[in-house]
C-alpha positions as CSV (number, residue, x, y, z in Angstrom):
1,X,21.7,20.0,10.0
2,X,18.0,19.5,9.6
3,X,16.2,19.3,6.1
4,X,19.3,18.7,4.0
5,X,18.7,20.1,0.2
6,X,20.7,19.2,-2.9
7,X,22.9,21.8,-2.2
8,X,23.8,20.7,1.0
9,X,26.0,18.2,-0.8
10,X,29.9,18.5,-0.3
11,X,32.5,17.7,2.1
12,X,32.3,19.0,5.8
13,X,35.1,19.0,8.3
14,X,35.0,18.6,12.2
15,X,38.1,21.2,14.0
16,X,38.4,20.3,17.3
17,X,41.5,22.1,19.2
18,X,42.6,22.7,22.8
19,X,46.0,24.2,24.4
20,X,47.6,20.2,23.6
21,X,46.7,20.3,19.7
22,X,44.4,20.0,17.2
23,X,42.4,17.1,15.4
24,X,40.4,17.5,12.4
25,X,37.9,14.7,10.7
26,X,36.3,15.2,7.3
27,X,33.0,13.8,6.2
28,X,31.5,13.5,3.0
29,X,27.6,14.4,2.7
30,X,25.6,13.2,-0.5
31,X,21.7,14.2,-1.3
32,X,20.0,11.7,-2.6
33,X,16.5,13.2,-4.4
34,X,13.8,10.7,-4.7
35,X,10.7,11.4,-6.7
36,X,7.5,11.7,-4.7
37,X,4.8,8.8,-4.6
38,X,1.6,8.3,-2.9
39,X,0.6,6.6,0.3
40,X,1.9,3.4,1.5
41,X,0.3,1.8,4.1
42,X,2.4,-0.6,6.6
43,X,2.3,-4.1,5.9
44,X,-0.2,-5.9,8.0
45,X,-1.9,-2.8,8.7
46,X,-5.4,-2.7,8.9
47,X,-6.2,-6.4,9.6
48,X,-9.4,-8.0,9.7
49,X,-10.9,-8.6,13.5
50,X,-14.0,-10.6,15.1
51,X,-14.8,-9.6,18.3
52,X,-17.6,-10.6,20.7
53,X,-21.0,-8.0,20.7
54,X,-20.0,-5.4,23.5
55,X,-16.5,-5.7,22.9
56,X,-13.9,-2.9,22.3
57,X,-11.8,-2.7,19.0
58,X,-9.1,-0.9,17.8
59,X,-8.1,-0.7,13.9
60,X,-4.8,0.8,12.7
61,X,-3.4,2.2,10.1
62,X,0.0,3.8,9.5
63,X,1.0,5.3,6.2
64,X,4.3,6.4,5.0
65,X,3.6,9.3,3.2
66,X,5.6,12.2,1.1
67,X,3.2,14.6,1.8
68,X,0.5,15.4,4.4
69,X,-2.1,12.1,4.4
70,X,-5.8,13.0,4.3
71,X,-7.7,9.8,6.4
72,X,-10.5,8.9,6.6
73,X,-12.1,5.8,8.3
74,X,-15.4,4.8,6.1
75,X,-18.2,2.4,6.8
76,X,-19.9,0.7,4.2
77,X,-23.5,0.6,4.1
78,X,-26.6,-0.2,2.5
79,X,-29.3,1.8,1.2
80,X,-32.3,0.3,-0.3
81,X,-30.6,-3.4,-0.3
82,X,-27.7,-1.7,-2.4
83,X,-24.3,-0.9,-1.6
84,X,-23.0,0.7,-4.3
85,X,-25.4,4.3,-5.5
86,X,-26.3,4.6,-9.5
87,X,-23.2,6.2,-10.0
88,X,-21.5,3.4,-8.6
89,X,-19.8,4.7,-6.1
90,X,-20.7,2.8,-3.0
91,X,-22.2,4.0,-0.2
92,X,-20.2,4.7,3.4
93,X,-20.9,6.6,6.6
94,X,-18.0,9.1,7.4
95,X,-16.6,7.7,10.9
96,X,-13.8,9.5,11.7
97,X,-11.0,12.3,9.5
98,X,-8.2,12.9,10.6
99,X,-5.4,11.4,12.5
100,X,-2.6,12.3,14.8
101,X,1.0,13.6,13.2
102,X,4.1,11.7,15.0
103,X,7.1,14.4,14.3
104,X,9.7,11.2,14.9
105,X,9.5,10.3,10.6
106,X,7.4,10.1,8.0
107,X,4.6,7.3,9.8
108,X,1.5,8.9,10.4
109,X,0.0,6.7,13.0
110,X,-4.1,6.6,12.9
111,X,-6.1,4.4,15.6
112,X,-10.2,4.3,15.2
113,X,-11.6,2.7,18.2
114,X,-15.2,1.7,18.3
115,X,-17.8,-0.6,20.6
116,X,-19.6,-3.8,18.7
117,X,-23.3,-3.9,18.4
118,X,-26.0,-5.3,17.5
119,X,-27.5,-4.0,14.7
């Protein structure tokens, strides 16, 4: 049974028989329902990293999500010795949208992977 709904709920029951007899188990199924929230990222996900210049680096971030995540991986920057525009939304580059969907649960793993430079 995939994608069990509320009306799934009830009592099932196993028949197995051959030419010697028959056995029968029964089994109980309950639906819990569960109100949807937002994101949750997984604890000690993204973490803070020093590398040395030229090195490779990887962030992470898994969520646990209800519904289909929208990432993004942002890149604050400064513009005119200010980070944060007259509307006070701050300013980022766009580095990467998007992730890849694992079909084994709700964890939708995202990896960026970048080079250090010298700026």
């Amino acid at each position: 049974m995939e994608s069990a709904v509320p009306s799934d709920r009830g009592n099932y029951t196993c028949v197995v028989q051959n030419k010697y007899g028959t056995i029968t188990h029964s089994y109980q199924l309950d639906v819990l329902e569960r109100s949807p929230h937002r994101p949750i990222l997984q604890a000690g996900l993204p973490a803070n990293q020093t590398v040395v210049l030229g090195s490779d680096v990887e962030f992470h971030c898994k969520v646990y999500s209800d519904a289909q995540p929208h990432i993004q991986w942002l890149k604050h920057i400064e513009v005119n010795g200010s980070r944060y525009g007259p509307d006070g939304v701050p300013y980022v580059n766009i580095l990467k949208v998007g992730g890849t969907l694992r079909s084994a649960g709700p964890i939708t793993p995202d990896i960026l992977s970048t080079r250090a430079n010298q700026i």
